[in-house]
PDBQT receptor file of N, H, CA, C and O in Angstrom, charges set to zero:
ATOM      1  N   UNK A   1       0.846  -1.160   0.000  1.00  0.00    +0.000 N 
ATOM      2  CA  UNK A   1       0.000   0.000   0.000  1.00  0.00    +0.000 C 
ATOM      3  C   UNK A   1       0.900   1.234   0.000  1.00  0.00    +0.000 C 
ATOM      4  O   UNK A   1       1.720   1.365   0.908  1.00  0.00    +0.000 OA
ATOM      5  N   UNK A   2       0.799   2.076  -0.897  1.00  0.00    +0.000 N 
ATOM      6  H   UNK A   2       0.132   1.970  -1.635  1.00  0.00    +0.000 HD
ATOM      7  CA  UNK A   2       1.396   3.415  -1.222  1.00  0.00    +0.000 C 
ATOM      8  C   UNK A   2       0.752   4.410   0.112  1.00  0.00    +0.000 C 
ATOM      9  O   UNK A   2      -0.383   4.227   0.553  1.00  0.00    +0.000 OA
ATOM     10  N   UNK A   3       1.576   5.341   0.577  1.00  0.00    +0.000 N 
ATOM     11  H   UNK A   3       2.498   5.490   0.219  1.00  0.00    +0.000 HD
ATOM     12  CA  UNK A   3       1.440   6.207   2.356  1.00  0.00    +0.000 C 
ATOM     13  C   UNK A   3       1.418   7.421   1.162  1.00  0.00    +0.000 C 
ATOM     14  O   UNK A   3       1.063   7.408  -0.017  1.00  0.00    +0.000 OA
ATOM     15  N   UNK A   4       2.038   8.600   2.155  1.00  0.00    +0.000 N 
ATOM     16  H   UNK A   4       2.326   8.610   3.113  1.00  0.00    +0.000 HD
ATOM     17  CA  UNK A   4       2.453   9.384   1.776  1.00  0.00    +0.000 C 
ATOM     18  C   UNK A   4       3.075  10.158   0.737  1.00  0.00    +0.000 C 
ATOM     19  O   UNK A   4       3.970  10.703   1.383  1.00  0.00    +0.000 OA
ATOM     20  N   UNK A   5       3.192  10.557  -0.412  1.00  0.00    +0.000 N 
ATOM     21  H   UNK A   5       2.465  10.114  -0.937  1.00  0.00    +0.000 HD
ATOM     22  CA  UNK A   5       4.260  11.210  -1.288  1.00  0.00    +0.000 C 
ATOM     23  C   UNK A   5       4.588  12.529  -0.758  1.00  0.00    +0.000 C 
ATOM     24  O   UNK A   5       3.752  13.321  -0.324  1.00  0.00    +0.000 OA
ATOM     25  N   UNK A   6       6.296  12.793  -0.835  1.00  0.00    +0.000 N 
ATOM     26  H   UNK A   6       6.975  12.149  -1.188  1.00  0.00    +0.000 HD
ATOM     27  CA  UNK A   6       7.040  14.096  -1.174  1.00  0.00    +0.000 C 
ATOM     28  C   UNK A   6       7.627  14.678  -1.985  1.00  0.00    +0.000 C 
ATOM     29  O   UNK A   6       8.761  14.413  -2.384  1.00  0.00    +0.000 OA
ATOM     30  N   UNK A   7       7.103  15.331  -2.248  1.00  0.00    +0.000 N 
ATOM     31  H   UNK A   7       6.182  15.547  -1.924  1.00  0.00    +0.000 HD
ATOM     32  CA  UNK A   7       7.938  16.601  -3.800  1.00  0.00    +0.000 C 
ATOM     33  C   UNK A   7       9.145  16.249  -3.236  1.00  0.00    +0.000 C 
ATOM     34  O   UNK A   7       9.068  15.910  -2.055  1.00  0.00    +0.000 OA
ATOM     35  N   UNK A   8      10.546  16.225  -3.883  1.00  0.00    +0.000 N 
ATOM     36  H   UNK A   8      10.609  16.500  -4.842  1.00  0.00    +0.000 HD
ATOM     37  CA  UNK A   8      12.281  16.068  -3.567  1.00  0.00    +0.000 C 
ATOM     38  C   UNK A   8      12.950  16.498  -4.891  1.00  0.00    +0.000 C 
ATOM     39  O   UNK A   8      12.906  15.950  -5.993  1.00  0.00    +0.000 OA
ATOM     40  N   UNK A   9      13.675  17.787  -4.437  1.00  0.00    +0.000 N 
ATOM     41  H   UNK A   9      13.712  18.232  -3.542  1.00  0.00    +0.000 HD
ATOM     42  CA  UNK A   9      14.564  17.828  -5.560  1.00  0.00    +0.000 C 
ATOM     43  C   UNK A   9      14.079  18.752  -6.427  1.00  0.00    +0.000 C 
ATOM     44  O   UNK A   9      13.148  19.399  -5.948  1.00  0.00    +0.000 OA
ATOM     45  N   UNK A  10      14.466  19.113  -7.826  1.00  0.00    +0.000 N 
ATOM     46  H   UNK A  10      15.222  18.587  -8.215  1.00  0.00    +0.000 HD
ATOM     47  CA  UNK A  10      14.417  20.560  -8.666  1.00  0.00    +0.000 C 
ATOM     48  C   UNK A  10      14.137  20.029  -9.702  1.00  0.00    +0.000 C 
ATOM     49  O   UNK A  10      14.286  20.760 -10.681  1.00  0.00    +0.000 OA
ATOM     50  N   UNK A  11      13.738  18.903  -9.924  1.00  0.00    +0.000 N 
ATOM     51  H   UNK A  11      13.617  18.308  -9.129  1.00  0.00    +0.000 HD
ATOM     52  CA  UNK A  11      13.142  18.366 -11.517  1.00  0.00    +0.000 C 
ATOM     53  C   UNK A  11      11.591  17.268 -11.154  1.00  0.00    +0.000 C 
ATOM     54  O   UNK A  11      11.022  16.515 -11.945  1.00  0.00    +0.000 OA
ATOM     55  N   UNK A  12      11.382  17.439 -10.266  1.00  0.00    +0.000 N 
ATOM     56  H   UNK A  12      11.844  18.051  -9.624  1.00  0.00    +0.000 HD
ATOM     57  CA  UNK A  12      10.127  16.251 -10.412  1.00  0.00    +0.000 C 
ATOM     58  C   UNK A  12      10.350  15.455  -9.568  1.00  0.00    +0.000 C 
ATOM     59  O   UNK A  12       9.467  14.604  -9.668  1.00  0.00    +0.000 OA
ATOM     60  N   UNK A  13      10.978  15.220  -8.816  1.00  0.00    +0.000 N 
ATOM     61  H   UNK A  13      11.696  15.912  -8.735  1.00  0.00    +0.000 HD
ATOM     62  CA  UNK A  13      10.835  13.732  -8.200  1.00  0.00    +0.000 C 
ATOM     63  C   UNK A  13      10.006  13.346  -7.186  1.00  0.00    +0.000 C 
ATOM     64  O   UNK A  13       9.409  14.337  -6.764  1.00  0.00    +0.000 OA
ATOM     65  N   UNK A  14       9.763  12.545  -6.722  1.00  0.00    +0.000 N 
ATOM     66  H   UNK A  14      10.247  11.740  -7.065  1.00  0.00    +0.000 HD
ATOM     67  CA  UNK A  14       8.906  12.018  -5.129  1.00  0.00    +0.000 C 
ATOM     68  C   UNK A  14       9.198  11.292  -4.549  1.00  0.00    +0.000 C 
ATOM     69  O   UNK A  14      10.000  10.521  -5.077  1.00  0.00    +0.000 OA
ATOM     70  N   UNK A  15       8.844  11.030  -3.273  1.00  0.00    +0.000 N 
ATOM     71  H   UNK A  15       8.192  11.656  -2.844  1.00  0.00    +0.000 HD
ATOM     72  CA  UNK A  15       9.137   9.711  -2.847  1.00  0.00    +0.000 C 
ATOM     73  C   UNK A  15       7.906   9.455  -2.011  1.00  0.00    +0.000 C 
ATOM     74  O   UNK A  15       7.376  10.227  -1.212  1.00  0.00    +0.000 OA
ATOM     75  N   UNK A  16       7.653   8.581  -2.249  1.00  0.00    +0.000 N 
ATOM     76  H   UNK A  16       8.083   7.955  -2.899  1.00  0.00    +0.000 HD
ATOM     77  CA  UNK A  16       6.352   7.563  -1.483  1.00  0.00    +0.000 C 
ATOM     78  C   UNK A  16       6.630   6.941  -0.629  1.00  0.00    +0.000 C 
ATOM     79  O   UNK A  16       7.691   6.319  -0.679  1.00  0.00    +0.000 OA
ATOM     80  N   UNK A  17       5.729   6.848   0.586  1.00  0.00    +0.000 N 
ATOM     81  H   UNK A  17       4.867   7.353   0.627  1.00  0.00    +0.000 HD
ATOM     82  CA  UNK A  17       5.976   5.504   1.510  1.00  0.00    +0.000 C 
ATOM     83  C   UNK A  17       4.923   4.505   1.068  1.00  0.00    +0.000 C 
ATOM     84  O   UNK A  17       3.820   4.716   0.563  1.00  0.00    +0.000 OA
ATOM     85  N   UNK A  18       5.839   2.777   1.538  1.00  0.00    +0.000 N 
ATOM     86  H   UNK A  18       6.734   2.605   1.948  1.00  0.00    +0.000 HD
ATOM     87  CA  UNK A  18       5.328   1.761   1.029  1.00  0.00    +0.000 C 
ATOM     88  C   UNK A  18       4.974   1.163   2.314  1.00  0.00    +0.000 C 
ATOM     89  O   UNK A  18       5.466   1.773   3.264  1.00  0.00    +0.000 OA
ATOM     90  N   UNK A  19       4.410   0.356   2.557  1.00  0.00    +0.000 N 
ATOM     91  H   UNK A  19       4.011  -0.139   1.785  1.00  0.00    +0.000 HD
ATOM     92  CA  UNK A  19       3.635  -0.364   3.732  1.00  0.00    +0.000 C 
ATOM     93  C   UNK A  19       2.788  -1.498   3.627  1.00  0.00    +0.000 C 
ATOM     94  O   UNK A  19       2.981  -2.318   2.730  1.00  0.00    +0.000 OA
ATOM     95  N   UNK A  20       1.808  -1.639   4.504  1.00  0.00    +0.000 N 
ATOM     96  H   UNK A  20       1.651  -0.973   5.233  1.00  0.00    +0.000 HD
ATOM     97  CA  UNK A  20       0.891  -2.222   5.187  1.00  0.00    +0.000 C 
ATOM     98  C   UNK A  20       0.026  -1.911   6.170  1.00  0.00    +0.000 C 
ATOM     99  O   UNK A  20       0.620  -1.523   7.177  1.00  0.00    +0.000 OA
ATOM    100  N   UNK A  21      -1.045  -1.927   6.262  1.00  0.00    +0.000 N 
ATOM    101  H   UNK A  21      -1.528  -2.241   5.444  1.00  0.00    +0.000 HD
ATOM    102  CA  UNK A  21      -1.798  -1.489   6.820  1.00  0.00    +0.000 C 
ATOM    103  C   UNK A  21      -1.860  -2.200   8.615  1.00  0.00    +0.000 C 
ATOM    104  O   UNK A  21      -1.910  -3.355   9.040  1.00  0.00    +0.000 OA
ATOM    105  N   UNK A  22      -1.834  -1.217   9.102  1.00  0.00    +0.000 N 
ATOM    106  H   UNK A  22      -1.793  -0.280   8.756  1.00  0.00    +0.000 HD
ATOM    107  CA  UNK A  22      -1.903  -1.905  10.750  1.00  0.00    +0.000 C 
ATOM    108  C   UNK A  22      -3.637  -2.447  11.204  1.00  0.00    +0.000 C 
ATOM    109  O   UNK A  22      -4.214  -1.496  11.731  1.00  0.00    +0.000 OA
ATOM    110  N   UNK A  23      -4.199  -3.231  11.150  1.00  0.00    +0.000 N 
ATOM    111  H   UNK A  23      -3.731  -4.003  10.722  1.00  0.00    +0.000 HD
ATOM    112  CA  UNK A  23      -5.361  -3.676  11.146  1.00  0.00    +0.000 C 
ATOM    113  C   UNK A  23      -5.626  -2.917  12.785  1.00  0.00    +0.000 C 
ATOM    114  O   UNK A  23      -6.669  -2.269  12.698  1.00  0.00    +0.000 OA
ATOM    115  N   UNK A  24      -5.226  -2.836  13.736  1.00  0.00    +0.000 N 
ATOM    116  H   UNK A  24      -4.379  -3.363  13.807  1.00  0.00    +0.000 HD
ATOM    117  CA  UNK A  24      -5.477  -2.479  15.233  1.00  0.00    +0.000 C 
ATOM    118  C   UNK A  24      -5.332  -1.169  15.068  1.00  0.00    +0.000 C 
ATOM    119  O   UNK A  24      -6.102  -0.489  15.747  1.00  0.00    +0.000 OA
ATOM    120  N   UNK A  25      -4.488  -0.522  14.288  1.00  0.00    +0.000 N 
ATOM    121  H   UNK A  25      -3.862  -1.075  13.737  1.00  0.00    +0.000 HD
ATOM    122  CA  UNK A  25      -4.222   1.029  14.561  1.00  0.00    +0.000 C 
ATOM    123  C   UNK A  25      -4.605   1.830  12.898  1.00  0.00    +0.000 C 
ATOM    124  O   UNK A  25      -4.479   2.973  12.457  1.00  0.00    +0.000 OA
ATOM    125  N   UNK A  26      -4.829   1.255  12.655  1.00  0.00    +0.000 N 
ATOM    126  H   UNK A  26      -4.931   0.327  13.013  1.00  0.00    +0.000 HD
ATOM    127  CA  UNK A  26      -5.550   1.744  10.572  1.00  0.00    +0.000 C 
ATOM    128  C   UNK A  26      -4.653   2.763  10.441  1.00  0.00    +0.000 C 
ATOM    129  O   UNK A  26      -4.849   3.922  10.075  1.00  0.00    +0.000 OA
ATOM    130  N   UNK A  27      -3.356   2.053  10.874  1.00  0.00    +0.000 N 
ATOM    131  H   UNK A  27      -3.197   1.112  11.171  1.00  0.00    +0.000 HD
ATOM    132  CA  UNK A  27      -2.130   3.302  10.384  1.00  0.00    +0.000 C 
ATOM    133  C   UNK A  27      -0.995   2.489   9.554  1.00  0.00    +0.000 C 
ATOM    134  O   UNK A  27      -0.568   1.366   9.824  1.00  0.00    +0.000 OA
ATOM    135  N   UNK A  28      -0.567   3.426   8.352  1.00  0.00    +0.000 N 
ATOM    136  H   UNK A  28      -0.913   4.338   8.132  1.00  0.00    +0.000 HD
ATOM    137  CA  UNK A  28       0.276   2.991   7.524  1.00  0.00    +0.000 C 
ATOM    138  C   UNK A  28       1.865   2.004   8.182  1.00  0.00    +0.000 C 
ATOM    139  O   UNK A  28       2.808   2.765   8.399  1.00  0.00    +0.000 OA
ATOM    140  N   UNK A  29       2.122   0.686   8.436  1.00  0.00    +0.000 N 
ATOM    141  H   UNK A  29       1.356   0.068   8.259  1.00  0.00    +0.000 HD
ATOM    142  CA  UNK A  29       3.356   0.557   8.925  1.00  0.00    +0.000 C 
ATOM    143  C   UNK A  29       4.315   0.694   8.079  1.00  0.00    +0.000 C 
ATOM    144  O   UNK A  29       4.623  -0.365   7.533  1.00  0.00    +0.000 OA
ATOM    145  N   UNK A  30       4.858   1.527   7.788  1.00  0.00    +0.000 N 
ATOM    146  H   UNK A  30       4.609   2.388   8.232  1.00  0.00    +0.000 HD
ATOM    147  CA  UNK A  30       5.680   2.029   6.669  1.00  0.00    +0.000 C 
ATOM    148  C   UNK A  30       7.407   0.797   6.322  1.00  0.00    +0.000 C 
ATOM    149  O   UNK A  30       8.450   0.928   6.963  1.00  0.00    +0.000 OA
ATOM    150  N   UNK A  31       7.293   0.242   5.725  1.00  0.00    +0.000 N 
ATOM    151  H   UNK A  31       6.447   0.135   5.204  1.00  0.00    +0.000 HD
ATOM    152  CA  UNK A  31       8.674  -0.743   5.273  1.00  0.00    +0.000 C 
ATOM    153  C   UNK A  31       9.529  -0.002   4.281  1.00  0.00    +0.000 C 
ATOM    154  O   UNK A  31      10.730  -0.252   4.381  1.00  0.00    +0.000 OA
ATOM    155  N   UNK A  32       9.242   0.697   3.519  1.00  0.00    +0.000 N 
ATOM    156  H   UNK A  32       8.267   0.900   3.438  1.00  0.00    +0.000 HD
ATOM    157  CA  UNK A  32      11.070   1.536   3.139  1.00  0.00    +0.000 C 
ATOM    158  C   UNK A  32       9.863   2.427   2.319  1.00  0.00    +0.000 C 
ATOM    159  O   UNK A  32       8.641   2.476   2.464  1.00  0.00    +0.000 OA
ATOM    160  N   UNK A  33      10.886   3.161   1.310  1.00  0.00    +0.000 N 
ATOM    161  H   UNK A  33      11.878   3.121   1.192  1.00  0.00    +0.000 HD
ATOM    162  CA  UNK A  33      10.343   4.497   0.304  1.00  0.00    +0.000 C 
ATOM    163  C   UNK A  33      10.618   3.805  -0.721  1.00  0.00    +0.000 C 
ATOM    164  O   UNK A  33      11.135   2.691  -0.806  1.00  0.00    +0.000 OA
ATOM    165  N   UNK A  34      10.165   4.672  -1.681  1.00  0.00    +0.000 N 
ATOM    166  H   UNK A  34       9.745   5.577  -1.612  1.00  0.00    +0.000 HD
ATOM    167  CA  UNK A  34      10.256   4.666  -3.153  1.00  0.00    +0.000 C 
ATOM    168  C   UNK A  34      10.445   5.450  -3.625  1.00  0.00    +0.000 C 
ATOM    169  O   UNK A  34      10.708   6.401  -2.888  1.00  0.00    +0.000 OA
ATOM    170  N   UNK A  35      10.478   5.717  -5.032  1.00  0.00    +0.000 N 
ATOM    171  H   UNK A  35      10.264   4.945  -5.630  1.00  0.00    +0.000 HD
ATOM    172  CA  UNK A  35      11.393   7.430  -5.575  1.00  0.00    +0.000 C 
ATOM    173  C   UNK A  35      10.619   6.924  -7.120  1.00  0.00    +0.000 C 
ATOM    174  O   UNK A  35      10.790   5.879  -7.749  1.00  0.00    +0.000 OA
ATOM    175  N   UNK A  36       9.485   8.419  -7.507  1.00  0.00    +0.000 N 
ATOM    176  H   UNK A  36       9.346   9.268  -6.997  1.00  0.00    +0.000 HD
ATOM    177  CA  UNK A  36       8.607   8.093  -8.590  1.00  0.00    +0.000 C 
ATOM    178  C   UNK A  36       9.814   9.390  -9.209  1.00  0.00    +0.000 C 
ATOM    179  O   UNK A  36      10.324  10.360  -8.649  1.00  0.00    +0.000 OA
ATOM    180  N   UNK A  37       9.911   8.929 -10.353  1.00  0.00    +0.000 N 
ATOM    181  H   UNK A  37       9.497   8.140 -10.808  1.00  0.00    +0.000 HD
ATOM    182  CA  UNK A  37      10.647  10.068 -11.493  1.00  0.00    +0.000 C 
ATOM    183  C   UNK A  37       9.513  11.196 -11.813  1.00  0.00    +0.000 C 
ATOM    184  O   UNK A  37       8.415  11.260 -11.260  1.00  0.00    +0.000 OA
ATOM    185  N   UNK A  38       9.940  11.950 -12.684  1.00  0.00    +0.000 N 
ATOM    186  H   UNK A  38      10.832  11.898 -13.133  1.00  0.00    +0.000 HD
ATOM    187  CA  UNK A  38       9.721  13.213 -13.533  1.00  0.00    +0.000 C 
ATOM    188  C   UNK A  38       8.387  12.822 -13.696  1.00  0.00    +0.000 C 
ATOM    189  O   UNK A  38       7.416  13.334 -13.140  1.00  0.00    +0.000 OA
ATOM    190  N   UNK A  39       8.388  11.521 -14.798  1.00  0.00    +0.000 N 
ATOM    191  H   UNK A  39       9.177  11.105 -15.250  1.00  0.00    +0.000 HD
ATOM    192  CA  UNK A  39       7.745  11.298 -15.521  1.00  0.00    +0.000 C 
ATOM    193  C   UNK A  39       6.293  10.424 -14.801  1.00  0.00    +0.000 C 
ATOM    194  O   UNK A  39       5.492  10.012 -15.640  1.00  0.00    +0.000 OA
ATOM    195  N   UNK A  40       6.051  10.226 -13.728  1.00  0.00    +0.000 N 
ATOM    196  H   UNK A  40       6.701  10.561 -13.046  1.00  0.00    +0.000 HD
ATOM    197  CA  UNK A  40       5.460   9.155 -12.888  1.00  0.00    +0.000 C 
ATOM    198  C   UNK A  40       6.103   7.738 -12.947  1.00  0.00    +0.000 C 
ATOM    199  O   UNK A  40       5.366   6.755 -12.866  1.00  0.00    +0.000 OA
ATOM    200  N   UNK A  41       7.110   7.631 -13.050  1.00  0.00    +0.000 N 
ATOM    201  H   UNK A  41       7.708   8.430 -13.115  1.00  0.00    +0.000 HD
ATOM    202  CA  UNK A  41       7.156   6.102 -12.939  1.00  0.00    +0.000 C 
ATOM    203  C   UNK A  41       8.028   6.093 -11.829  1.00  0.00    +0.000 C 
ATOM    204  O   UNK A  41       9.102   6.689 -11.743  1.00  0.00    +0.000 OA
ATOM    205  N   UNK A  42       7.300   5.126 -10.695  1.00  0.00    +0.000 N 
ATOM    206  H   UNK A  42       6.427   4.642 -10.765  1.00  0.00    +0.000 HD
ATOM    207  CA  UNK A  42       7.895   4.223  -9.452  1.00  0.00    +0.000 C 
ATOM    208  C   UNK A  42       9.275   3.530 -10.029  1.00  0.00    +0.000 C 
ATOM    209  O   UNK A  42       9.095   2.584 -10.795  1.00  0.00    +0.000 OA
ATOM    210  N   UNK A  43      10.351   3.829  -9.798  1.00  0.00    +0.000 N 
ATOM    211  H   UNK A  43      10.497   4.598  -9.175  1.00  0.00    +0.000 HD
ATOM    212  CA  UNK A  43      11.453   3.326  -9.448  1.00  0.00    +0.000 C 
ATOM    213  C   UNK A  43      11.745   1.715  -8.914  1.00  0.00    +0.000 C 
ATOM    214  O   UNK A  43      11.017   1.385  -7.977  1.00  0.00    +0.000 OA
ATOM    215  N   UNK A  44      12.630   0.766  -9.348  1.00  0.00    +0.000 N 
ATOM    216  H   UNK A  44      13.221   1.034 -10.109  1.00  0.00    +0.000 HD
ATOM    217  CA  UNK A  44      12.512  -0.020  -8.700  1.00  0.00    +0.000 C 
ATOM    218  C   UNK A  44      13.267  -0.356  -7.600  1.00  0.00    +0.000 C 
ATOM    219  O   UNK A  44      13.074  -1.432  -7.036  1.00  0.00    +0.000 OA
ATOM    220  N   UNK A  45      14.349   0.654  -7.108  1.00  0.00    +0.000 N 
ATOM    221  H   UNK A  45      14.505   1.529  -7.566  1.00  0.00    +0.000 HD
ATOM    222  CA  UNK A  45      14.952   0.656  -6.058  1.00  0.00    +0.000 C 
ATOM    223  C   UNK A  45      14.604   0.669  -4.730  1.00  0.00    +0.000 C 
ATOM    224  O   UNK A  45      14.782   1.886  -4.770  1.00  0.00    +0.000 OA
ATOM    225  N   UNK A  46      14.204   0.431  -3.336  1.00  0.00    +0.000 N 
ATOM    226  H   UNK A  46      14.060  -0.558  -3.305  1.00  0.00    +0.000 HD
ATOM    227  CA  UNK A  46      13.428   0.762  -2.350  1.00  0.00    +0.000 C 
ATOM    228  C   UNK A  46      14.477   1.428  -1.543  1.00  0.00    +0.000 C 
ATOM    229  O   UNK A  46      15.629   1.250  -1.938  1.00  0.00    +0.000 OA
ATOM    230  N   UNK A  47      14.307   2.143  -0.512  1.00  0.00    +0.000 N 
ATOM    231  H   UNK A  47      13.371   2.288  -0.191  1.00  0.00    +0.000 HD
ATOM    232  CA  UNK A  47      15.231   2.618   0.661  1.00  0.00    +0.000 C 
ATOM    233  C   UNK A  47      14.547   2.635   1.888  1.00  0.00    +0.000 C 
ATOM    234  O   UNK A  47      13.489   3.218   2.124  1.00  0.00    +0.000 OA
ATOM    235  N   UNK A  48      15.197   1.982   2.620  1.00  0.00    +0.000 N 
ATOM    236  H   UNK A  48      16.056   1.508   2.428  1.00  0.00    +0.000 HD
ATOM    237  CA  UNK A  48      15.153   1.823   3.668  1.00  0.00    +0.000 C 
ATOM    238  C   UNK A  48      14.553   2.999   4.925  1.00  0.00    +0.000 C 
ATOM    239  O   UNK A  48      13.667   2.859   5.768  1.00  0.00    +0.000 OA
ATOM    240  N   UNK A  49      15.493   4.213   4.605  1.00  0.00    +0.000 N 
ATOM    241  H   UNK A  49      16.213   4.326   3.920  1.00  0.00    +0.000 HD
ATOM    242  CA  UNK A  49      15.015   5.146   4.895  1.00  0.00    +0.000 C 
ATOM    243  C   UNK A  49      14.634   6.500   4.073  1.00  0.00    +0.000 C 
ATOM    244  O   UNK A  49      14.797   6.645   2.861  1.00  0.00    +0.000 OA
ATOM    245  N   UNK A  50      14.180   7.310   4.832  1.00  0.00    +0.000 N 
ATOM    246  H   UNK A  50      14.048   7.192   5.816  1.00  0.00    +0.000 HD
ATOM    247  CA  UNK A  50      13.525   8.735   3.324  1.00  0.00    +0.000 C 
ATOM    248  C   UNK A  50      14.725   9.499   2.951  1.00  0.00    +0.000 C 
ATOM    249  O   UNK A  50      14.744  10.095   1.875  1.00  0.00    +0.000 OA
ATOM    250  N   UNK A  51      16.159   9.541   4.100  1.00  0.00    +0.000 N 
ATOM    251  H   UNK A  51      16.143   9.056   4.974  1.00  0.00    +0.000 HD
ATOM    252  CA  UNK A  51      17.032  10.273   3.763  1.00  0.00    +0.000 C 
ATOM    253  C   UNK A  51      17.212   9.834   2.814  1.00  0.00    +0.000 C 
ATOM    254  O   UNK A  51      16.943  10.382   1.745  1.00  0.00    +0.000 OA
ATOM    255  N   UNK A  52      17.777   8.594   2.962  1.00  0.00    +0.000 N 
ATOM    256  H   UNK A  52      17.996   8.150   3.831  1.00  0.00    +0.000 HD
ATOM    257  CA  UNK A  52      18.231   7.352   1.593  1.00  0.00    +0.000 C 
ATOM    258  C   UNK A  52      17.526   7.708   0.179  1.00  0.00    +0.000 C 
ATOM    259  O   UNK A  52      18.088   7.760  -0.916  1.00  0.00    +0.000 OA
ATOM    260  N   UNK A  53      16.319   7.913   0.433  1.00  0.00    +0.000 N 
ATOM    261  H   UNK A  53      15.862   7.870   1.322  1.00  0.00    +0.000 HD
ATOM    262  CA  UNK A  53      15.788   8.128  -0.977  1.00  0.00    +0.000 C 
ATOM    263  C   UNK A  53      16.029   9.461  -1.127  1.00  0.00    +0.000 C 
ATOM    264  O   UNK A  53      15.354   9.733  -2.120  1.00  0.00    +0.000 OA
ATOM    265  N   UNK A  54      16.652  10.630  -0.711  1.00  0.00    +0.000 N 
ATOM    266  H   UNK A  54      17.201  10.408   0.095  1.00  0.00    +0.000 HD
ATOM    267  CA  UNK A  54      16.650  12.082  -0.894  1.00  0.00    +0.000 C 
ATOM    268  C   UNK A  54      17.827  12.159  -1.021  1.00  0.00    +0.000 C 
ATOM    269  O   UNK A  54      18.187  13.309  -1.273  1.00  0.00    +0.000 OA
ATOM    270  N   UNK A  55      18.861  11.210  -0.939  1.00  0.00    +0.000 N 
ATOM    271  H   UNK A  55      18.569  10.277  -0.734  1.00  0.00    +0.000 HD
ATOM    272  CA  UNK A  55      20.596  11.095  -1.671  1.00  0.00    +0.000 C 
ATOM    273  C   UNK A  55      20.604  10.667  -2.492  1.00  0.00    +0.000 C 
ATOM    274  O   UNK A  55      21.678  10.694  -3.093  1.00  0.00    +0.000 OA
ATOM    275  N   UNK A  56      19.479   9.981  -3.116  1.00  0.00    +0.000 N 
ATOM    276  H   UNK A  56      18.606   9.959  -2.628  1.00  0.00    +0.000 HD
ATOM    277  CA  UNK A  56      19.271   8.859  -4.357  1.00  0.00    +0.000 C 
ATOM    278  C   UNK A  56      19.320   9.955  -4.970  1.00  0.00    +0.000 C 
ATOM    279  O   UNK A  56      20.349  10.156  -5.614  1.00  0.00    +0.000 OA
ATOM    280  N   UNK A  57      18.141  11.127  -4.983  1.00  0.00    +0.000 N 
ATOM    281  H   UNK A  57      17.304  10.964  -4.459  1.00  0.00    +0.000 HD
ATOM    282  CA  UNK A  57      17.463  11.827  -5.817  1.00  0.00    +0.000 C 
ATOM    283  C   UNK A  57      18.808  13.048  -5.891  1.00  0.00    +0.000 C 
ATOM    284  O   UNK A  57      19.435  13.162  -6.944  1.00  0.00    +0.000 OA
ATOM    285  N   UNK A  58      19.063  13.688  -4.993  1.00  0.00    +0.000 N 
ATOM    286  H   UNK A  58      18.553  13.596  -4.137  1.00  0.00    +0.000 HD
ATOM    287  CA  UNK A  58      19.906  14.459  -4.625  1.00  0.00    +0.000 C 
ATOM    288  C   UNK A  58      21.319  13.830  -5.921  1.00  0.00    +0.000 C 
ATOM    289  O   UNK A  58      21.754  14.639  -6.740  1.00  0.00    +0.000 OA
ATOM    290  N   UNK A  59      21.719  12.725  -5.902  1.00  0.00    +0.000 N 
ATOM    291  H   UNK A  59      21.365  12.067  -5.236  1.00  0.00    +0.000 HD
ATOM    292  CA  UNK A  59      23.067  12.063  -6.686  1.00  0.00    +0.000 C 
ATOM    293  C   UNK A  59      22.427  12.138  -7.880  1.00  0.00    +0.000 C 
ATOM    294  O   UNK A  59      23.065  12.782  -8.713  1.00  0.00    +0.000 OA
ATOM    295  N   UNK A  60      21.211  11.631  -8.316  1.00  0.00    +0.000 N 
ATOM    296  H   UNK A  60      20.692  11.109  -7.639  1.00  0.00    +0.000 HD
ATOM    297  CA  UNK A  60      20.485  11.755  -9.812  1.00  0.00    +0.000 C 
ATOM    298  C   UNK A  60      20.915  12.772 -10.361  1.00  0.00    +0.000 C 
ATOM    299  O   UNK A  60      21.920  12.921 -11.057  1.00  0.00    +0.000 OA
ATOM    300  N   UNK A  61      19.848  13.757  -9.922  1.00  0.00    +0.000 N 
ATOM    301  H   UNK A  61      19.032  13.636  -9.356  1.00  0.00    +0.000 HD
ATOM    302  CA  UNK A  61      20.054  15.399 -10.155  1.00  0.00    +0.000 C 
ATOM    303  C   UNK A  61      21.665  15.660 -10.523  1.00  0.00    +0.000 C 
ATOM    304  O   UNK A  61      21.890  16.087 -11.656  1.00  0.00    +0.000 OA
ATOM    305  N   UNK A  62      22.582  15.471  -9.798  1.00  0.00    +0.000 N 
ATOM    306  H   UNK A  62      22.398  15.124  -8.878  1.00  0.00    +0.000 HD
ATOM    307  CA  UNK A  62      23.969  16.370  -9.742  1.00  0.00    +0.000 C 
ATOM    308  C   UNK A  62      24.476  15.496 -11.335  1.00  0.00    +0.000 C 
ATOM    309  O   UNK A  62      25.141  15.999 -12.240  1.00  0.00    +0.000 OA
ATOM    310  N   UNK A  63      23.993  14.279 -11.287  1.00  0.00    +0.000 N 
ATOM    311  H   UNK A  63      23.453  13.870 -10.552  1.00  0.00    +0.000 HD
ATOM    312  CA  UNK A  63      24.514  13.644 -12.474  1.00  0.00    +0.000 C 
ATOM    313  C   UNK A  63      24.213  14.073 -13.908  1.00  0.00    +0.000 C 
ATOM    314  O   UNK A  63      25.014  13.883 -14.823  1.00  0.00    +0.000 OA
ATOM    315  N   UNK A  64      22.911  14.715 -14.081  1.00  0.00    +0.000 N 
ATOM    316  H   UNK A  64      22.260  14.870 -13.338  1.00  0.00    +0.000 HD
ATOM    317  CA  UNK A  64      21.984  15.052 -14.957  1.00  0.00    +0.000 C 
ATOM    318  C   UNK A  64      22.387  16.252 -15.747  1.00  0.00    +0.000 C 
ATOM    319  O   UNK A  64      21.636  16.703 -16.611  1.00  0.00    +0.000 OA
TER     320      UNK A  64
């Protein structure tokens, strides 16, 4: 189940949280991020944490 998205970065990017749903607390248990491009497409890399995905995006960019 897709959580949250954040705008990241100066060309488009996002990052989503991925999960599961807590049946007792109907709250997202969040298991790593994702990083959707420019263009909408989900990435197939996951990270662990959101920094992680905001160095992903952050290293993209500088490469570009």
């Amino acid at each position: 189940m897709i959580g949250n998205a954040y705008a990241w970065g100066q060309t488009g990017f996002s990052i989503v949280e991925e999960g599961e749903l807590d049946a007792a607390t109907l709250s997202l248990r969040i298991e790593h991020y994702r990083v959707v491009n420019r263009k909408g497409e989900m990435l197939e890399d996951t990270f662990a944490t959101i920094e992680a995905a905001r160095e992903f995006i952050d290293k993209t960019e500088k490469e570009a």
